[in-house]
C-alpha positions as semicolon CSV with decimal commas, in nm:
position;residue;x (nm);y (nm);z (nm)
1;X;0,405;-1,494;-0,448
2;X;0,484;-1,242;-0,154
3;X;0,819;-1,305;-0,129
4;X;0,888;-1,333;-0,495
5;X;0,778;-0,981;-0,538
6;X;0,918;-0,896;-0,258
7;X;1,282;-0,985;-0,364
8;X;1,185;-0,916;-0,735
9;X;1,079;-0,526;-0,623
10;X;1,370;-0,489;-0,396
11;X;1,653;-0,620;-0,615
12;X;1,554;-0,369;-0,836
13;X;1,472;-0,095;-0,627
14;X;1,682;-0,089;-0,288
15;X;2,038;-0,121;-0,542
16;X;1,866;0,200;-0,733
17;X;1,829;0,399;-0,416
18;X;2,162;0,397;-0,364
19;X;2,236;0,589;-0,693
20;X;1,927;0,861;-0,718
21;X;1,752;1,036;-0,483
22;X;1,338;0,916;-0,489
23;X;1,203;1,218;-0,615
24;X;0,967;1,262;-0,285
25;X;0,886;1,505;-0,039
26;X;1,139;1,804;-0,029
27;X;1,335;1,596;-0,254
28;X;1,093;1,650;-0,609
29;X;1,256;1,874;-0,744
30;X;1,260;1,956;-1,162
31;X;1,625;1,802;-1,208
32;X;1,509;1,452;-1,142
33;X;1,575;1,348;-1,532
34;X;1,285;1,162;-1,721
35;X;1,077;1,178;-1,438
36;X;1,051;1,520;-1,421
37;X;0,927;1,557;-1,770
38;X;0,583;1,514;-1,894
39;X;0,296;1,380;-1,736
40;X;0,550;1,261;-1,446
41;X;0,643;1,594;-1,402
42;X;0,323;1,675;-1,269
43;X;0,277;1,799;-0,924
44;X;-0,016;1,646;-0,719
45;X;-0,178;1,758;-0,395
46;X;0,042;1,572;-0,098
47;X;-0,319;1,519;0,089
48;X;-0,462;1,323;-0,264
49;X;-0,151;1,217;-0,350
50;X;-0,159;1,026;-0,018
51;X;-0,506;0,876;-0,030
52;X;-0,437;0,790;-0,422
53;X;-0,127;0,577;-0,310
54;X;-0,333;0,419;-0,044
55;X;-0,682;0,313;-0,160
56;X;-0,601;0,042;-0,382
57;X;-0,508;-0,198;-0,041
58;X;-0,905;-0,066;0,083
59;X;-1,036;-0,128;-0,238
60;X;-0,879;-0,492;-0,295
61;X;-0,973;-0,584;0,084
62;X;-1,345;-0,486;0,049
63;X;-1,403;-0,670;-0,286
64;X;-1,201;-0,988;-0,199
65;X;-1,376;-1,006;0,144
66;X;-1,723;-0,941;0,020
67;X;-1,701;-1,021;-0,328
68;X;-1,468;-1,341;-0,368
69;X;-1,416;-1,477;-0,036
70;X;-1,380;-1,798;0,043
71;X;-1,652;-1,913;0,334
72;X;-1,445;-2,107;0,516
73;X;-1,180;-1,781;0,544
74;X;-1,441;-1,494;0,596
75;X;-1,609;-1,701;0,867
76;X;-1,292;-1,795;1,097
77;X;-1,250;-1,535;1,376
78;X;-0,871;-1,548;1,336
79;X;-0,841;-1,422;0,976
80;X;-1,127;-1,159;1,017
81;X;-0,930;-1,041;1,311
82;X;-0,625;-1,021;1,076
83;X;-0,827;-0,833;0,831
84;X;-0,928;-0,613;1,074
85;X;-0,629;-0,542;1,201
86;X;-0,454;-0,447;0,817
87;X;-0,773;-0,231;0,713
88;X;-0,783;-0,023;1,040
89;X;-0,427;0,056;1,017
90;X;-0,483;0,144;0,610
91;X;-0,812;0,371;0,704
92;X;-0,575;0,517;0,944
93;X;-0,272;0,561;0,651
94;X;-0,581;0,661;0,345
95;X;-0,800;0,849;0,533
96;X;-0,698;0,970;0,878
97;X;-0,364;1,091;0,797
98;X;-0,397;1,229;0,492
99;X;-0,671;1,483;0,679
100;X;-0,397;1,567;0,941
101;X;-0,097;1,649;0,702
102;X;0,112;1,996;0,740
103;X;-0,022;2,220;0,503
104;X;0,309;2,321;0,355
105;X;0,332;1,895;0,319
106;X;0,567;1,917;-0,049
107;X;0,355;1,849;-0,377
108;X;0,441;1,496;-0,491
109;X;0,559;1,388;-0,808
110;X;0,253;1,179;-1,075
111;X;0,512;0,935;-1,076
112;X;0,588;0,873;-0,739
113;X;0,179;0,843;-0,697
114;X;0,157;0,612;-0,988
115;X;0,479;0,412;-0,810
116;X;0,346;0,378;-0,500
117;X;0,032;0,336;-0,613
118;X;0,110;-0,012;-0,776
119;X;0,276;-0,163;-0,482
120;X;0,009;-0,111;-0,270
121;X;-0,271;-0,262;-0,495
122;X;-0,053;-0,548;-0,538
123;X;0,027;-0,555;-0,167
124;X;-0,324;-0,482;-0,107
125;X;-0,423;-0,800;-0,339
126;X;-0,162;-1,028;-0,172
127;X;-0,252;-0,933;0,196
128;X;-0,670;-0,945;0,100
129;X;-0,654;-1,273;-0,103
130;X;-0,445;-1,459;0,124
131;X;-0,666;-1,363;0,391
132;X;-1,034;-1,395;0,244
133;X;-0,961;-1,670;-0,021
134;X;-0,650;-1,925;0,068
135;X;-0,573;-1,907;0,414
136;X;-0,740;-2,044;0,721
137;X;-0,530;-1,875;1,002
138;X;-0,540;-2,098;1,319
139;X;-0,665;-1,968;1,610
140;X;-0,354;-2,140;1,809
141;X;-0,222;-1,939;2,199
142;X;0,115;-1,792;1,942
143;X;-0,197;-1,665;1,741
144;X;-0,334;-1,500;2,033
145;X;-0,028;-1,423;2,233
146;X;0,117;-1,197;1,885
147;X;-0,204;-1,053;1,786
């Protein structure tokens, strides 16, 4: 599923790129076409912006882990270890960072939000339900030596 969504996502996206500019950062400006018109058009805190494009991987990783996971996954040291590992380095990408922005960080488009916003709760899902509900991770020395 992953990959599919991988290739899906970037087939469409990564040939796009190479056309328009993402309307992000110092690049959201107001001649971005439909997407800077409307509810898209609207300019949101970089700080929020940034923790509302993040929390949906938090969110899915909490409620698959406590809510819907598997015993046999939330009980094996190797995939809590995993999980550990992805929702440190997301309460350091939601949280942490977010509080430790520049100031004059660019206002972000609603759409870029929205955007990123998606592929993280499906990331989010992907990582959290392979992890707490289909995969027992072996404990194996190549699991040790890369973690």
């Amino acid at each position: 599923l992953s990959v599919g969504f991988a290739a899906t996502f970037g087939g469409f996206v990564a040939p796009a790129l190479n056309f328009v500019t993402a309307p992000y950062g110092r690049y959201s400006g107001d001649k971005m076409g439909p997407i800077s018109m409307g509810v898209f058009a609207t300019k949101v805190n970089p700080s929020i912006a940034w923790v509302l494009m993040e929390c949906p991987t938090l969110i899915f990783a909490a409620v698959l882990w406590f809510g819907y996971g598997d015993p046999q996954c939330v009980t094996n040291l190797p995939n809590i270890l995993l999980l550990l590992c992805f929702v440190v380095h997301y309460i350091n990408r939601t949280i942490i960072y977010p509080m430790r922005m520049n100031k004059a960080a660019s206002p972000s488009n609603f759409f870029v939000v929205m955007s990123a916003n998606t592929f993280c709760s499906v990331n989010g899902y992907i990582q959290s339900a392979s992890l707490a509900r289909h995969l027992v991770v072996e404990g194996g020395a190549m699991f040790w030596i890369g973690l």
